[in-house]
Structures are given as structure tokens and as C-alpha cells.
C-alpha positions in Angstrom: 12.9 -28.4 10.0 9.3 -28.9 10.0 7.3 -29.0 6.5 4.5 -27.2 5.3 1.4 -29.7 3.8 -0.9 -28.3 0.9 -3.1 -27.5 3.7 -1.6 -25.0 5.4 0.2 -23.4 2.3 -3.7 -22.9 0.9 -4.0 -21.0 3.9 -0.9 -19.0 3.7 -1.7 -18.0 0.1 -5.6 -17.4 0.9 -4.4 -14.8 3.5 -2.3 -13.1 1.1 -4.5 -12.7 -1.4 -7.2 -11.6 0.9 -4.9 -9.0 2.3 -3.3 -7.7 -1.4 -7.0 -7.2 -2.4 -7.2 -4.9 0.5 -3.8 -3.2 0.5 -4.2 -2.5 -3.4 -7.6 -1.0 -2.7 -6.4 1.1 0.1 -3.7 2.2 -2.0 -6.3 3.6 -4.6 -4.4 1.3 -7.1 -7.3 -0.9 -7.7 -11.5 -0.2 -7.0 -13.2 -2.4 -5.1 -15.4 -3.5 -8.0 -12.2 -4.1 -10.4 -11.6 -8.0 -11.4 -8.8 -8.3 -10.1 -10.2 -7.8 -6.3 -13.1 -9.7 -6.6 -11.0 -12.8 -8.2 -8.4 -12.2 -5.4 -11.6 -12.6 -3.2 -13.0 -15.6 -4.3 -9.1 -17.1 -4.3 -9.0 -16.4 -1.2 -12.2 -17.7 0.4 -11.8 -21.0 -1.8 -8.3 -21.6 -0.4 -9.6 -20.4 3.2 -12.2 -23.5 2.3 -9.5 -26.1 1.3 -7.2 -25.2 4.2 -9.9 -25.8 6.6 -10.7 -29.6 5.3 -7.5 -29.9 7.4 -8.3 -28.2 10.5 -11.7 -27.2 10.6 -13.3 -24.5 12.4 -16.8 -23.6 12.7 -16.5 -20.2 12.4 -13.9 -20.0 9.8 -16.3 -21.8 8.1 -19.3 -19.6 7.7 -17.4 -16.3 7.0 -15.3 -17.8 4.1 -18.2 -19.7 3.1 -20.3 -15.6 3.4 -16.7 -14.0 1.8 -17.7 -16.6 -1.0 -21.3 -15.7 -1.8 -20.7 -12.0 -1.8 -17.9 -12.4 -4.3 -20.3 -14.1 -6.6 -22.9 -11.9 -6.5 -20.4 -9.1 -7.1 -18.7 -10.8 -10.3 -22.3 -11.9 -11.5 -23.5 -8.6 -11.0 -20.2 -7.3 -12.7 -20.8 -9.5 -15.6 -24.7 -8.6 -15.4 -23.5 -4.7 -15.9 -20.9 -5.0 -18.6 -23.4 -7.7 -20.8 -26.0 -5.2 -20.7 -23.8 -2.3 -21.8 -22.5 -4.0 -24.5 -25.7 -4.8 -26.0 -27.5 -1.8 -25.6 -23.6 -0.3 -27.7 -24.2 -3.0 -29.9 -28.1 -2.0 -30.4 -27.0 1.7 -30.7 
């Protein structure tokens, strides 16, 4: 029976999370904009990242490191939005 390194498991789980962020968004159970997609995301691309220090792959590469920046721009524009409402509630 052959063993699964940290490696490849980072992988397994990155794919799953990638996929649940999609399947709960298709389901209209969660928006697109919701935490909990855009830290399922990041998860993702970052285990993407650490499974390819294995096995790299050019390609792989650039769209986890792209998957990467947009989730951070999304969560810091997230942030951004709900920093600024609460001050100008606050200021009310």
C-alpha cells in the first residue's frame, strides 16, 4: 500500500477546497464575496503552492500564484468595505 507525503495531501485538500468554494456558490448557499469563499480560495492556492515545492509545474505555478493575488485583493477590498461602513455608522 503506497503512502501519501504532505505533498500530495496539500494537494488533495487545495482541490477540495477550491471545488467546495465553487459547489457552495453554485448552490446559492454561499456569495461569491462571503468569507468563507474567499478564505477557501486563498487555502486553496497556498496548498496548490506547497504541493508544487514537490513536483513543480510551470504552469501550475502562475495560476495559483494569479488565484492568490485576486483573493487578496478581494479580502482587502472586503475588509476596505466593511472598515469604512463601520466608521461612517460609528460617525452617524
Amino acid at each position: 500500500m503506497e503512502t501519501i507525503n504532505l505533498f500530495a495531501l496539500a494537494g488533495v485538500v487545495a482541490a477540495i477546497f477550491h471545488t467546495c468554494a465553487y459547489f457552495l456558490i453554485q448552490l446559492d448557499i454561499i456569495k461569491p464575496t462571503h468569507y468563507s469563499t474567499l478564505f477557501l480560495n486563498l487555502g486553496g492556492s497556498v496548498l496548490f503552492l506547497i504541493s508544487l515545492s514537490e513536483s513543480f509545474n510551470i504552469g501550475s505555478f502562475l495560476i495559483q500564484c494569479c488565484w492568490f493575488c485576486i483573493g487578496v485583493t478581494a479580502l482587502y477590498r472586503k475588509l476596505k468595505a466593511a472598515y469604512f461602513t463601520a466608521r461612517s455608522n460609528a460617525m452617524a
